[in-house]
C-alpha positions in Angstrom: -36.3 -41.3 32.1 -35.6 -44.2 29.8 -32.1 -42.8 29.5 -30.8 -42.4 32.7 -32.2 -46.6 33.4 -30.2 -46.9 30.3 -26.7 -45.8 31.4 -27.3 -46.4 35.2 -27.8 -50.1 33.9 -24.4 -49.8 32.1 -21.5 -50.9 33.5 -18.3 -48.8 34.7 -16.1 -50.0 32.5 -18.6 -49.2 29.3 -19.2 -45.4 30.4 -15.2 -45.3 30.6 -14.4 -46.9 27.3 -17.2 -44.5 26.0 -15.4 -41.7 27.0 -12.0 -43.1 25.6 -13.7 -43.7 22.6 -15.1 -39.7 22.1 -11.6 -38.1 23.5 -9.9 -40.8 20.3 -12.2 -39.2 17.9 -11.7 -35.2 19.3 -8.1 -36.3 19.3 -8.5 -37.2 15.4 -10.6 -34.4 14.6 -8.1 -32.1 16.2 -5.4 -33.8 14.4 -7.2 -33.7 11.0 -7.7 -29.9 11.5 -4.3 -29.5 12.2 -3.2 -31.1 9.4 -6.2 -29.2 7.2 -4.8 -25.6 8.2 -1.0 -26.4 7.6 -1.7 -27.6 4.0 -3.8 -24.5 3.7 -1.2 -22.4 5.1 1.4 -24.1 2.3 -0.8 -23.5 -0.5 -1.4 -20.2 0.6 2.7 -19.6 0.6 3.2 -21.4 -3.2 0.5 -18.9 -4.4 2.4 -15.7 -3.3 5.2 -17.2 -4.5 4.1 -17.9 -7.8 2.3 -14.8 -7.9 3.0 -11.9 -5.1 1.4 -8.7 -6.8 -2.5 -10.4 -5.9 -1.2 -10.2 -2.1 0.6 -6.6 -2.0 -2.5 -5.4 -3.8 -4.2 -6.9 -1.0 -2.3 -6.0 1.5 -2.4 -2.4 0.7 -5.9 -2.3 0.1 -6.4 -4.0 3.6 -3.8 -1.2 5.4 -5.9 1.5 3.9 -9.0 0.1 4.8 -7.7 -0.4 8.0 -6.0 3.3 8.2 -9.2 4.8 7.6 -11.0 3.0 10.0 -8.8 3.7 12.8 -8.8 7.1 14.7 -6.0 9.4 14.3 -4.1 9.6 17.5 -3.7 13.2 19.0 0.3 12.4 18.9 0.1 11.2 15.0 -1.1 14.6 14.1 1.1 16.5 15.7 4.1 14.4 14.5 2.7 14.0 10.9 1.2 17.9 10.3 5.2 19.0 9.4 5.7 16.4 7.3 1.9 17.5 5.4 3.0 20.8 5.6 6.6 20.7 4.3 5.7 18.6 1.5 2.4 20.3 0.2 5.0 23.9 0.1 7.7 22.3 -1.5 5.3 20.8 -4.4 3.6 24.4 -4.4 7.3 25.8 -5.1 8.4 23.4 -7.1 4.9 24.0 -10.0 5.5 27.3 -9.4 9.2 27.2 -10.6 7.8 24.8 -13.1 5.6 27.4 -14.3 7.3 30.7 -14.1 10.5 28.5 -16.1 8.3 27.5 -19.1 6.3 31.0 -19.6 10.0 32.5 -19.6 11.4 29.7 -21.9 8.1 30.3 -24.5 8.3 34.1 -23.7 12.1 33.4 -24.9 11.4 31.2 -27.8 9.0 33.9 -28.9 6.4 31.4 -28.6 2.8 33.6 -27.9 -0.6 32.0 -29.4 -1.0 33.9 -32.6 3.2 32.9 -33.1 2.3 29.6 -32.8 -0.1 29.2 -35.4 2.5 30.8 -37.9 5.5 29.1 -37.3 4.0 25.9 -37.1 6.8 23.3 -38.1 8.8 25.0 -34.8 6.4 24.7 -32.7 6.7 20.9 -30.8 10.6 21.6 -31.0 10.0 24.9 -28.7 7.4 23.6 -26.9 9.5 20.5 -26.2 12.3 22.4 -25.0 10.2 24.5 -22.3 8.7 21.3 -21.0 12.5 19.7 -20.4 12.9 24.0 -19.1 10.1 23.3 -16.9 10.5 19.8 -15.4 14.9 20.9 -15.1 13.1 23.7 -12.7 10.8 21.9 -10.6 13.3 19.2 -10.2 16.0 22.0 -9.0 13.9 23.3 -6.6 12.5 20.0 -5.3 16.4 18.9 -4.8 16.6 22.4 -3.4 13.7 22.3 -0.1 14.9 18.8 0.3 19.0 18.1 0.5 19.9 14.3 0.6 20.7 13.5 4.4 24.7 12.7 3.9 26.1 9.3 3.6 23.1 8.9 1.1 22.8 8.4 -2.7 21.4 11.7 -5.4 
């Protein structure tokens, strides 16, 4: 009870002065915070700019966390099961040309296990040429399921 005697004893003009006083001092807090998160926000700039990889490290980790989180739309899998698909067969074609190229480049060379451990010295310059073979193959028939859109580079 002591403290409504208190302030019904004070005067108008002190309760209003009071209440200047505490909307000067938001008014500077709000200010300082202001002033707080825009030097924060320019520190945060100058360190991406001296060093960006931390942040796109960052910012992928954060999209993936975020993209498994997230529920896959009904529309997303329709649109994106194609793409899946089309890309999964043309890397299954593309090994398998990879494949079928360097047993016919060894099969060529004359290159067969027990060969191998006789002609020795030969050996990494055969094998080496079946692996360019190879890669040449899968390359082809990557280029081959997937023809550059026109007006573009490759």
């Amino acid at each position: 009870m002591a403290d409504t005697q208190n302030t019904a004893a004070k005067p108008k003009g002190a309760s209003q002065a009071d209440a200047a006083s505490k909307k000067d001092t938001l008014g500077r807090a709000v200010t300082d915070a202001r002033e707080q998160a825009s030097l924060a926000a320019r520190r945060t700039v100058e360190a991406i700019e001296a060093n960006p990889l931390p942040a796109v490290v960052g910012g992928l980790a954060v999209g993936v966390i975020a993209g498994a989180l997230l529920p896959r739309a009904q529309q997303e899998r329709q649109l994106l099961a194609p793409v899946g698909r089309k890309l999964a067969s043309t890397t299954k074609d593309a090994v398998a040309a990879a494949k079928d190229s360097g047993r016919a480049e060894l099969g060529a060379l004359g290159l067969t296990r027990d060969s191998a451990s006789q002609h020795g010295s030969q050996v990494a310059q055969n094998v080496l040429r079946a692996v360019i073979a190879a890669s040449t193959a899968a390359l082809a028939a990557s280029k081959a399921a997937n023809p550059p859109a026109e007006g573009s580079k490759g």
